[in-house]
C-alpha positions as a Markdown table, in Angstrom:
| # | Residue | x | y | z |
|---|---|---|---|---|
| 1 | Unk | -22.7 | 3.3 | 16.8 |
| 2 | Unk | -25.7 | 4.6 | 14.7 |
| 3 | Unk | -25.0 | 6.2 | 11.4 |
| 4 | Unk | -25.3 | 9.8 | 11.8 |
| 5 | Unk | -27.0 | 11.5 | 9.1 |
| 6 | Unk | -26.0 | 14.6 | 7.8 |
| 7 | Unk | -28.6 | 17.0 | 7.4 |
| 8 | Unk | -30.9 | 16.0 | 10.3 |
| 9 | Unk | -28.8 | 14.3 | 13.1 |
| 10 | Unk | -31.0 | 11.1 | 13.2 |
| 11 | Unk | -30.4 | 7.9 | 13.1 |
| 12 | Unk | -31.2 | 4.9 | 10.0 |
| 13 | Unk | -33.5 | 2.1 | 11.1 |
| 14 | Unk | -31.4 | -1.1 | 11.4 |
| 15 | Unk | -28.0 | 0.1 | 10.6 |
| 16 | Unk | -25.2 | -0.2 | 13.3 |
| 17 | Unk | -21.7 | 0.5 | 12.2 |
| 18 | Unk | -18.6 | 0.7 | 14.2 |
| 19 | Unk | -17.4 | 4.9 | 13.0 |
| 20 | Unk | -20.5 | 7.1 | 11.6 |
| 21 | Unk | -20.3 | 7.8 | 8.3 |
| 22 | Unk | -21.6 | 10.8 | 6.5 |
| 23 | Unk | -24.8 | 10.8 | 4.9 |
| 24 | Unk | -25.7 | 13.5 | 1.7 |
| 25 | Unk | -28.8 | 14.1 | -0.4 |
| 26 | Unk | -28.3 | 15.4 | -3.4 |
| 27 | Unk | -24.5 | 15.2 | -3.5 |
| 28 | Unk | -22.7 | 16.5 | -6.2 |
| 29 | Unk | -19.5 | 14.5 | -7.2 |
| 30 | Unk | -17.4 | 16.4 | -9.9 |
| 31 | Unk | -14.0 | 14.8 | -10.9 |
| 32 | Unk | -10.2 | 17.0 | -10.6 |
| 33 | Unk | -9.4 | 19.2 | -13.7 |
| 34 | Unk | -6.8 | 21.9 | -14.0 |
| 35 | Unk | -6.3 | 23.6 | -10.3 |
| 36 | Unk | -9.2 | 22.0 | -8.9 |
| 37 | Unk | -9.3 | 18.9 | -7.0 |
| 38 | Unk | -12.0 | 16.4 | -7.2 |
| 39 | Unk | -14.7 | 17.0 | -4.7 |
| 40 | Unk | -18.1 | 15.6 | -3.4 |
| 41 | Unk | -20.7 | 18.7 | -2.3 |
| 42 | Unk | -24.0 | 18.9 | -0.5 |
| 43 | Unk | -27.1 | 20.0 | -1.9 |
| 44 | Unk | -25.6 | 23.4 | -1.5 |
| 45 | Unk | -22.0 | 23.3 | -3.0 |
| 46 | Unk | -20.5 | 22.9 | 0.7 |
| 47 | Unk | -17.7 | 20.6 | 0.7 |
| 48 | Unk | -17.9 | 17.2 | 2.5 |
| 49 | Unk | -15.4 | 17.0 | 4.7 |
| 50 | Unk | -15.3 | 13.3 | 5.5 |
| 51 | Unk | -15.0 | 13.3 | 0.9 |
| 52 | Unk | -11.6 | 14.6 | 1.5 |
| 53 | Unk | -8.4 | 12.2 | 2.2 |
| 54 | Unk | -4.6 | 11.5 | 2.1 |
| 55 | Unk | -3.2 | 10.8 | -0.9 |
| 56 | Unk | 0.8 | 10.2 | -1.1 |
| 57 | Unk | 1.1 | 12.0 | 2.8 |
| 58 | Unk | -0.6 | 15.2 | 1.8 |
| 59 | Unk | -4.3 | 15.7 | 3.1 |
| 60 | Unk | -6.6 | 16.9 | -0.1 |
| 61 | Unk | -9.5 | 18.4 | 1.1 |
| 62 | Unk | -12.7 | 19.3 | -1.4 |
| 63 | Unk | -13.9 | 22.4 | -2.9 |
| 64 | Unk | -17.0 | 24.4 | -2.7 |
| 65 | Unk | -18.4 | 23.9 | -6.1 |
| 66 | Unk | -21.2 | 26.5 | -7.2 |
| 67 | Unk | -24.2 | 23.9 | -8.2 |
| 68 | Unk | -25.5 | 27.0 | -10.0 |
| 69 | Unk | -22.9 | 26.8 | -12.9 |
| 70 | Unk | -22.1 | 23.2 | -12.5 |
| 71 | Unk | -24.3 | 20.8 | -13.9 |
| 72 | Unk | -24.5 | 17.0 | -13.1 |
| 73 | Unk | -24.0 | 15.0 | -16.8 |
| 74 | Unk | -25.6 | 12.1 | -14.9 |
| 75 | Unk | -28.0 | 11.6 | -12.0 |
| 76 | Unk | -28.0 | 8.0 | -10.5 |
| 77 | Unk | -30.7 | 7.0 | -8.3 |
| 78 | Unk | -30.8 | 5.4 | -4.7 |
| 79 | Unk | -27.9 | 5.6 | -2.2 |
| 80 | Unk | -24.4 | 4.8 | -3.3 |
| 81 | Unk | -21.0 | 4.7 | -1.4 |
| 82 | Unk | -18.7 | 6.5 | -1.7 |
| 83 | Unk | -15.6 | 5.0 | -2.2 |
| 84 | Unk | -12.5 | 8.1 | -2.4 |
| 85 | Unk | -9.7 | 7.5 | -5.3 |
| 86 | Unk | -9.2 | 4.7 | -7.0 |
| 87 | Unk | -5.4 | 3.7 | -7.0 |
| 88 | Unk | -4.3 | 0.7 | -9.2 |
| 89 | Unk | -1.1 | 0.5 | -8.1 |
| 90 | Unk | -0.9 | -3.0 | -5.9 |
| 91 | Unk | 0.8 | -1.0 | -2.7 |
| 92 | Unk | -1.5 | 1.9 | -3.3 |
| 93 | Unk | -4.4 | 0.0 | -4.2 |
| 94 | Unk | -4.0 | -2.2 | -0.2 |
| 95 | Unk | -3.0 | 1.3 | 1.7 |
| 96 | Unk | -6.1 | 3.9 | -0.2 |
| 97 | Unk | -8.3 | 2.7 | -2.7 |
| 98 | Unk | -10.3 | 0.0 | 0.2 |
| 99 | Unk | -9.6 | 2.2 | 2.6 |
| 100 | Unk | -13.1 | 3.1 | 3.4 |
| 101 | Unk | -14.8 | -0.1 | 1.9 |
| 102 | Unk | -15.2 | -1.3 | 5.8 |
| 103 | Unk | -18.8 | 0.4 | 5.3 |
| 104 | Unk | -19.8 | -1.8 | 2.7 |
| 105 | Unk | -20.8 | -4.9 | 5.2 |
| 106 | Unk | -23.0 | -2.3 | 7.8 |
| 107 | Unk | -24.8 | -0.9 | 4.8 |
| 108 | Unk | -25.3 | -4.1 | 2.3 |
| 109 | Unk | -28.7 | -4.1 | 0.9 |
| 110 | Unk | -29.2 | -0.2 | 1.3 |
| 111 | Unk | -26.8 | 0.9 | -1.3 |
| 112 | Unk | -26.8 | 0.3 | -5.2 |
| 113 | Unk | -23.0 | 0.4 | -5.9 |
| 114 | Unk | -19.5 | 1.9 | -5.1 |
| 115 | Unk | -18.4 | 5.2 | -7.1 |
| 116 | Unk | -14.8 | 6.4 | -7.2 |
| 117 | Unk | -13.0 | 9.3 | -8.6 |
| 118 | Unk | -9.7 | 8.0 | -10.3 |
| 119 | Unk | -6.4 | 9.5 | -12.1 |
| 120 | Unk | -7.1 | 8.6 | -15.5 |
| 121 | Unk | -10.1 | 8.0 | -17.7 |
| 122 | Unk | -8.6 | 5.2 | -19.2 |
| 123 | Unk | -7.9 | 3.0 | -15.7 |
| 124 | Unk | -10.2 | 0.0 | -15.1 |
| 125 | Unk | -10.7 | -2.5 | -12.6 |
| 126 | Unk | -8.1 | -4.5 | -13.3 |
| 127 | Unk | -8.6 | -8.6 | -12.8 |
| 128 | Unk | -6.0 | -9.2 | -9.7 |
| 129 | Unk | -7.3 | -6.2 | -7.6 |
| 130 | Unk | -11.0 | -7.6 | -8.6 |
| 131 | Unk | -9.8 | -11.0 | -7.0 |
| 132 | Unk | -8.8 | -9.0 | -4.0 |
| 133 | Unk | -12.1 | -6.9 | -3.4 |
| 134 | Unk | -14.0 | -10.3 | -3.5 |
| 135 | Unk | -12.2 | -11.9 | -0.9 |
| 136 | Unk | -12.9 | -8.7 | 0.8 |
| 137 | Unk | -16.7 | -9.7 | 0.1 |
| 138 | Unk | -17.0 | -6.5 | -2.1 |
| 139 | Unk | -19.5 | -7.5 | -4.7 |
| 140 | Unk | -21.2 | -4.1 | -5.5 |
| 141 | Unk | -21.2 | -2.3 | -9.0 |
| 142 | Unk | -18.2 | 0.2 | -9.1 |
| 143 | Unk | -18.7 | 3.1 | -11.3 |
| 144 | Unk | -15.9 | 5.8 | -11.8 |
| 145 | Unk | -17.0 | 9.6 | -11.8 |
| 146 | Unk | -15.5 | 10.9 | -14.7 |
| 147 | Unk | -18.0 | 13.8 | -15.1 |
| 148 | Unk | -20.2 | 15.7 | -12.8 |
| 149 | Unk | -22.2 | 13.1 | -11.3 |
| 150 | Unk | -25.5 | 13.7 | -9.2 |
| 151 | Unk | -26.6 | 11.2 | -6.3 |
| 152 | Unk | -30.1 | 10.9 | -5.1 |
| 153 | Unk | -27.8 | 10.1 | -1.5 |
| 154 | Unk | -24.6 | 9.1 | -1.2 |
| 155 | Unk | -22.9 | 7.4 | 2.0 |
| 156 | Unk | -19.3 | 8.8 | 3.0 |
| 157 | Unk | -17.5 | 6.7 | 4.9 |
| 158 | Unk | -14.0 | 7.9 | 6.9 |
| 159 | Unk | -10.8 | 7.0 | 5.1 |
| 160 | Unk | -9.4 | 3.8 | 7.3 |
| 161 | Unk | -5.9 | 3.9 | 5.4 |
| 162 | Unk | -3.4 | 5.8 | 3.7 |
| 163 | Unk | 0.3 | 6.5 | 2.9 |
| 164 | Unk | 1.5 | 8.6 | 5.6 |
| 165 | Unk | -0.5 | 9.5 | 8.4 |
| 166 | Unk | -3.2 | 7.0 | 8.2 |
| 167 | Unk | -0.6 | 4.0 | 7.7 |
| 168 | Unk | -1.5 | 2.4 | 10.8 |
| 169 | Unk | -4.6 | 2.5 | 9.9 |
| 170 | Unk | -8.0 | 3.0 | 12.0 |
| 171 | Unk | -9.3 | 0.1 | 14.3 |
| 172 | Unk | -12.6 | -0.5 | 11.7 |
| 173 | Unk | -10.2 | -0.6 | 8.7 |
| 174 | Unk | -7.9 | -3.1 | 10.8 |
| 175 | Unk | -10.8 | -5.2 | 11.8 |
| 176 | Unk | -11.7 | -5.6 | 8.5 |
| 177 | Unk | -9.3 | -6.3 | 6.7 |
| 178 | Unk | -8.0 | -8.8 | 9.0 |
| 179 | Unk | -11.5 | -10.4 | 9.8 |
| 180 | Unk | -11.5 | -11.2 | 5.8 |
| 181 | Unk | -8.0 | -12.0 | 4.7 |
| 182 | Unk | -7.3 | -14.1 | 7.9 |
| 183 | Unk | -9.7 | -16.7 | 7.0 |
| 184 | Unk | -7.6 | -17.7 | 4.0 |
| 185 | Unk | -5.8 | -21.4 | 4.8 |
| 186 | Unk | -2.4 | -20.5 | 6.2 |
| 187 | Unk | 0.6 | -22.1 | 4.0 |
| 188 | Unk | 2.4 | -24.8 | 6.5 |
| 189 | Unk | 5.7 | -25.7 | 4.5 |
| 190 | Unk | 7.5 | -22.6 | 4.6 |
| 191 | Unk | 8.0 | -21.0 | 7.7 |
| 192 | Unk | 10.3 | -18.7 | 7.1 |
| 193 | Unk | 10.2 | -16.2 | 4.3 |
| 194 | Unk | 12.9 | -14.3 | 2.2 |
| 195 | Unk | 10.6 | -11.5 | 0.0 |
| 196 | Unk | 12.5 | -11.8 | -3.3 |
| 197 | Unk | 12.9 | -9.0 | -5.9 |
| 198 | Unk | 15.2 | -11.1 | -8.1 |
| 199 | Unk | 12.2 | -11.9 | -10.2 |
| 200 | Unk | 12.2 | -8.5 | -11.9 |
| 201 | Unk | 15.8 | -8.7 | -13.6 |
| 202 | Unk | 17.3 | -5.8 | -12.0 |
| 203 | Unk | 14.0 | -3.9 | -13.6 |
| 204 | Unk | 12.8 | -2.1 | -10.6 |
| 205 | Unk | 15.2 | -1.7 | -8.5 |
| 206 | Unk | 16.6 | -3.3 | -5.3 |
| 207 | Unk | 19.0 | -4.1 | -3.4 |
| 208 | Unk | 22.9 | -4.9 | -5.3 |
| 209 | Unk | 24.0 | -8.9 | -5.5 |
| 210 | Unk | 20.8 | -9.8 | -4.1 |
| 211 | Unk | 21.7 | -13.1 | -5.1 |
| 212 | Unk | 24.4 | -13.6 | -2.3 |
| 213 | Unk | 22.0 | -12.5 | 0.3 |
| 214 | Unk | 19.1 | -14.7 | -0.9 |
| 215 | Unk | 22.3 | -17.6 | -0.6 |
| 216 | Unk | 23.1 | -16.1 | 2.7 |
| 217 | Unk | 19.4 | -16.6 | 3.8 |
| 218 | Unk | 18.6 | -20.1 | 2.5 |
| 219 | Unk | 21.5 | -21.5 | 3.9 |
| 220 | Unk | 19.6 | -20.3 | 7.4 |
| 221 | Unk | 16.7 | -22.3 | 6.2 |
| 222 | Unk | 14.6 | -19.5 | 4.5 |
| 223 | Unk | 12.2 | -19.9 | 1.6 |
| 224 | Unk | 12.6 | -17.1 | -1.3 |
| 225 | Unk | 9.1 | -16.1 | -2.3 |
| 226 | Unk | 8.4 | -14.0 | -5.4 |
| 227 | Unk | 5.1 | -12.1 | -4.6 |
| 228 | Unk | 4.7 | -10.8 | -8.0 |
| 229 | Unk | 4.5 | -14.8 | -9.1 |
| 230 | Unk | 2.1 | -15.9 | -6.7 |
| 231 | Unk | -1.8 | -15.5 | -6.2 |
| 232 | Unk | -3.4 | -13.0 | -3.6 |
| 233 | Unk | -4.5 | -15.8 | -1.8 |
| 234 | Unk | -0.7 | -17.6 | -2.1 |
| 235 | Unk | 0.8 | -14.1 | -0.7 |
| 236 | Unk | -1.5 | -14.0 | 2.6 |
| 237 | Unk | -1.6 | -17.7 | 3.0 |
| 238 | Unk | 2.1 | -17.4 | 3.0 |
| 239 | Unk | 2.9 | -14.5 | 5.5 |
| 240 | Unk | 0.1 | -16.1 | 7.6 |
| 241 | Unk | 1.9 | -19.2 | 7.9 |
| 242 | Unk | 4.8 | -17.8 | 8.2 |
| 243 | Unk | 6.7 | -17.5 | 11.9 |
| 244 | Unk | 9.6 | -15.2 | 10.2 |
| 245 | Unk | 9.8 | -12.6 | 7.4 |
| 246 | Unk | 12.6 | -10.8 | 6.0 |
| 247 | Unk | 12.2 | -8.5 | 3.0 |
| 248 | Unk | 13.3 | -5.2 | 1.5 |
| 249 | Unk | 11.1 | -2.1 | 1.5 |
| 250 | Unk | 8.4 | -2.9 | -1.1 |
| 251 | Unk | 4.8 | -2.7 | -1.5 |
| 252 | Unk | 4.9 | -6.7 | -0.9 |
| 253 | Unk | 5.5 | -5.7 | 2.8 |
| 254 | Unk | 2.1 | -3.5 | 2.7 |
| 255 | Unk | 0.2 | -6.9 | 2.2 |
| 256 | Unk | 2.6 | -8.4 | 4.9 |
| 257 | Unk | 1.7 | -5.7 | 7.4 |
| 258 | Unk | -1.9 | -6.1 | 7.1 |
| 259 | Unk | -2.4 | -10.3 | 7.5 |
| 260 | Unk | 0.6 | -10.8 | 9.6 |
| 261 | Unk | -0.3 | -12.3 | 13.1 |
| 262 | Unk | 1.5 | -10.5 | 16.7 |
| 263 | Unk | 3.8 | -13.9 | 16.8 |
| 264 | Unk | 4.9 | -13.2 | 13.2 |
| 265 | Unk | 8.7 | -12.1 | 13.6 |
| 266 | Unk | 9.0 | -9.2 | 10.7 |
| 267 | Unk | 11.9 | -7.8 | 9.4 |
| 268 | Unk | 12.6 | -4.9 | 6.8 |
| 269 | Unk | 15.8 | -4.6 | 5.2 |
| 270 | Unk | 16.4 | -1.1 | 3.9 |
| 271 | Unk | 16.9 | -0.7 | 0.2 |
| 272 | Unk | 16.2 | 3.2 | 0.1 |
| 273 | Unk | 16.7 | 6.1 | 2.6 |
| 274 | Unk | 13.4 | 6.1 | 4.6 |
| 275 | Unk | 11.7 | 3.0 | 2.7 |
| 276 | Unk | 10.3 | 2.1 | 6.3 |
| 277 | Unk | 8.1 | 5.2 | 6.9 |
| 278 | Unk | 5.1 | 3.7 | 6.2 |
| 279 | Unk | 5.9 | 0.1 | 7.1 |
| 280 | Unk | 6.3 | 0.4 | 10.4 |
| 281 | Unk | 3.3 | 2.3 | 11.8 |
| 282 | Unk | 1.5 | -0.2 | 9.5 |
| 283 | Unk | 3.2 | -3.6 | 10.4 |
| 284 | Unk | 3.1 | -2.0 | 14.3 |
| 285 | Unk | -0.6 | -1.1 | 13.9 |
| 286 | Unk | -2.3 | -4.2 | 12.4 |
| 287 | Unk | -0.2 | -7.0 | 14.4 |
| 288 | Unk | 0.6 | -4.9 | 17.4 |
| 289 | Unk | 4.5 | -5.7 | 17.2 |
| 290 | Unk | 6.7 | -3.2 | 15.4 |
| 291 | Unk | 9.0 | -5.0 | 12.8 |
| 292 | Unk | 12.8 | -5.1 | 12.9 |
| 293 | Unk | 14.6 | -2.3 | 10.4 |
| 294 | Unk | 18.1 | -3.0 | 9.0 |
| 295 | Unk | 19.6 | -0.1 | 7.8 |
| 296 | Unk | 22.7 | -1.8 | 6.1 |
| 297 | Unk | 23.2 | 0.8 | 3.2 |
| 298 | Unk | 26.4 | 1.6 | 2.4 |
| 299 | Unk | 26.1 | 2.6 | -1.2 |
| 300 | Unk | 23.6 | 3.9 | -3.4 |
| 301 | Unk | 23.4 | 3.6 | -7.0 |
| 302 | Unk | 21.2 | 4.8 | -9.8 |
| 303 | Unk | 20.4 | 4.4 | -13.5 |
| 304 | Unk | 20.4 | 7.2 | -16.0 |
| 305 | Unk | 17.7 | 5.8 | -18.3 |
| 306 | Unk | 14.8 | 4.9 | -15.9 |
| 307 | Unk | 12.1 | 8.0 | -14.9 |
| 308 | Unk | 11.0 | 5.8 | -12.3 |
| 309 | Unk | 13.2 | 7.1 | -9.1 |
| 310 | Unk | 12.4 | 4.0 | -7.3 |
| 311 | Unk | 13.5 | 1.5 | -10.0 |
| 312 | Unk | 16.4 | 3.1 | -11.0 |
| 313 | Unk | 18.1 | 3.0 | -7.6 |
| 314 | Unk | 20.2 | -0.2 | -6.3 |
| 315 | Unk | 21.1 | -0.2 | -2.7 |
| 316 | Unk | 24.8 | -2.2 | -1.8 |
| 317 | Unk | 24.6 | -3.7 | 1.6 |
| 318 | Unk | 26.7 | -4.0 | 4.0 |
| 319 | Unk | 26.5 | -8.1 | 4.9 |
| 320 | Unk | 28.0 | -8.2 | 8.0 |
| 321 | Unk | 25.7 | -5.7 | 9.8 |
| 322 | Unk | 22.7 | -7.6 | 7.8 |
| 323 | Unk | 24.0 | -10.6 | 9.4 |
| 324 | Unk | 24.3 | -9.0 | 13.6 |
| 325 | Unk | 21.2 | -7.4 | 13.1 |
| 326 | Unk | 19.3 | -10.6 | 11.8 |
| 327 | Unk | 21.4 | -12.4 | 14.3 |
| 328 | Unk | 21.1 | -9.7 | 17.5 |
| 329 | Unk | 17.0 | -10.1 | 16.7 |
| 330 | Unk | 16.2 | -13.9 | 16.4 |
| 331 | Unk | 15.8 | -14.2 | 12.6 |
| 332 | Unk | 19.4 | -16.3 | 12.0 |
| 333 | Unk | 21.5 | -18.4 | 14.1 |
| 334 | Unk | 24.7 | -18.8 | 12.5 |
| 335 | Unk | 28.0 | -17.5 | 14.3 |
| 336 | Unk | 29.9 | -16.8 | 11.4 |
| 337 | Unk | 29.4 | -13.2 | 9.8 |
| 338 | Unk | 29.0 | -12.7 | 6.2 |
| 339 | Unk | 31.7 | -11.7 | 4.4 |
| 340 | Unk | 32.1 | -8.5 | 2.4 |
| 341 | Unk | 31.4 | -7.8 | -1.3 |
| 342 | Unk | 34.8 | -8.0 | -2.7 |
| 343 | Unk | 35.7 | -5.1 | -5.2 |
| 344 | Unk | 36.0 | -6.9 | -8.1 |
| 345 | Unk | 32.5 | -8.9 | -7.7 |
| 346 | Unk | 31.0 | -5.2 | -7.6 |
| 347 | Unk | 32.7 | -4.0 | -10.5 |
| 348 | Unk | 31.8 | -7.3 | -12.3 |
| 349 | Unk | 27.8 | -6.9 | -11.3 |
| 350 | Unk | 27.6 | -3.4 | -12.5 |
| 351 | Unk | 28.7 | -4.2 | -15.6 |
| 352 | Unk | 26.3 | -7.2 | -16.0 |
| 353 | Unk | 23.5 | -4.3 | -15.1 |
| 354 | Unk | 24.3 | -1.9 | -17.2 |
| 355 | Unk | 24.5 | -4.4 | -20.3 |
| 356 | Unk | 21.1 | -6.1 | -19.2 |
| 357 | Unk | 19.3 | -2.6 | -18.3 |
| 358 | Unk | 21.2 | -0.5 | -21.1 |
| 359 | Unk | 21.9 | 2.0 | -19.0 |
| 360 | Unk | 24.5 | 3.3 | -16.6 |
| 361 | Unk | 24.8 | 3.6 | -13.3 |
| 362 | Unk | 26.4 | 5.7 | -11.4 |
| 363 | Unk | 27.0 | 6.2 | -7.3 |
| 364 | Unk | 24.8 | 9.4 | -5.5 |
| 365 | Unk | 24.8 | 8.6 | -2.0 |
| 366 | Unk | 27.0 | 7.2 | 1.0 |
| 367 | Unk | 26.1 | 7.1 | 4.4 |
| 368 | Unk | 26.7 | 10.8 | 6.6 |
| 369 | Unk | 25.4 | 12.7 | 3.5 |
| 370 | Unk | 21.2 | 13.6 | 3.5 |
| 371 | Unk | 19.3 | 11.3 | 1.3 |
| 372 | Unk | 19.1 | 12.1 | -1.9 |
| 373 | Unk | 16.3 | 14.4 | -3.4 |
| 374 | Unk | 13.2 | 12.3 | -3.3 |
| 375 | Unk | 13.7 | 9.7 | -1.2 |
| 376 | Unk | 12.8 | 9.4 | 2.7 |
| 377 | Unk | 9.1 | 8.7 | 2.0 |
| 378 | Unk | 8.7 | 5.3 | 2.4 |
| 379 | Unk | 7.2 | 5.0 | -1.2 |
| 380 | Unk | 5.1 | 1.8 | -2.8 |
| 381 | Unk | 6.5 | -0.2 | -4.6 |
């Protein structure tokens, strides 16, 4: 499709791109303050629409902004891209901050850099997510708007990902991601994968005597991967190599959803109320084959001295419907059903969290009841 310019409805010599993306002269970008979202303007202080996007399920749209009283601190020259909000956070990062990179590859050559508008003043480009936009082939100058910022023309792209709505993600964003990442070497020793949280000592949350399900697991000849201890290029070559994944709800299974191939068997076992939300549009959308959910909760637990709502929350399983689910879809073989958590192994295991954590912990859900404030949402983490 030709690129679609905004203020003439023409067409750019040479440039063929699979959506149109909006075109401005003389855009205005102007970071969020006090009861004022960040927003990208025409030459006239109308809002770009395409400039607007999902952030956390909730569609923020841009402000007029009266160019007459708002003046640019900086004026760059030349066409740039615009790029939407910069995330750092590794599940965030996958699902909104490259979400309209896709552009980059139809406009290369025409454009100086990448801007983005971000939370904080003091967030950089940290090194990991660097290593992720390169084997992305993003090698453009990123600039962050953190002041009124003129553009002699800036390209808009379409958001192609985001938590809620837009986790399936468009068929441009889908093409290339996957076109990119899926020429990383699959692994070939492991072939089937149990998405470890032990690694974080009980620090973020999870699910409660992890340790007898990662047993429970191995014994049917899975391979416990810590993502958080492996490269980038170690997690995709890994799920691409990969015939079978099991994991809890985690931003680990963001990265999962978008390299995984259609024959890739995929399931999620619940560790919060709703965890899958997001996962399984996204897992459905970029491999075309909806994952398995275990929902297995049958106690929920949380920690009095962590803000975090996600890592202060331990879900306790119950192992024998883990195992006939697992069983029922493929993923195990073995006849014999996993026993129970006895009562004094959980009395035992809290006691060892709350010395380790320094906190206590203290039961707020059981299955019948609604899901406790804040949860349902299938947040990254």
């Amino acid at each position: 499709m030709v690129l679609i310019m905004r203020d003439g409805g023409y067409g750019v010599q040479g440039t063929v791109l699979a959506e149109p993306v909006t075109v401005v002269d003389e855009a205005l970008a102007v970071p969020g303050a006090a009861r004022r979202e960040p927003s990208v303007v025409d030459a006239a202080g109308a809002p770009v629409v395409d400039a607007g996007g999902f952030r956390d399920g909730q569609f923020i749209a841009c402000n007029f902004i009266d160019r007459r009283t708002t003046s640019a601190v900086e004026r760059r020259a030349g066409a740039w891209l615009f790029g939407g909000f910069f995330r750092p956070h590794f599940g965030h990062f996958l699902f909104e901050t490259i979400s309209r990179l896709w552009a980059v590859e139809g406009l290369r050559g025409q454009i100086e850099g990448i801007v983005f508008f971000r939370q904080r003043v003091s967030m950089e480009m940290r090194p990991h997510l660097q290593r992720i936009l390169d084997l992305l082939d993003i090698d453009l100058p990123i600039h962050f708007v953190d002041a009124p910022m003129a553009f002699e023309r800036l390209y808009v792209p379409r958001q192609g990902s985001a938590v809620g709505p837009f986790s399936a993600g468009t068929p441009v964003f889908r093409n290339f991601v996957q076109s990119k990442l899926r020429l990383i070497a699959p692994r070939e020793d492991a072939p089937k994968i149990w998405l470890t949280r032990e690694g974080y000592r009980l620090r973020r949350g999870g699910i409660f005597d992890e340790v007898t399900l990662r047993q429970n697991l191995e014994a049917e000849g899975y391979v416990s991967f810590a993502p958080e201890r492996a490269s980038f290029e170690q997690q995709v070559a890994t799920y691409l190599g990969a015939t079978h994944i099991v994991g809890p709800d985690s931003s680990a299974m963001h990265l999962v959803g978008y390299v995984t191939r259609p024959e890739t068997r995929v399931a999620i076992l619940l560790r919060r109320p709703g965890g899958e939300r997001d996962m399984v549009p996204q897992i459905t959308g970029f491999s075309g084959r909806p994952p398995v959910v275990v929902d297995a909760i049958t106690k929920l637990f949380q920690r009095d001295n962590e803000r975090n709502l996600t890592w202060s929350v331990f879900a306790e399983l119950d192992w024998a419907r883990v195992w006939r689910d697992l069983k029922e879809h493929g993923f195990i073989a073995g006849d014999e059903a996993w026993p129970a958590m006895r009562r004094v192994r959980r009395l035992r295991l809290l006691a060892t969290y709350e010395s380790r954590l320094k906190g206590k912990f203290k039961l707020i859900w059981l299955p019948g009841r609604p899901p406790p404030h804040g949860f349902g949402g299938g947040e990254a983490d």
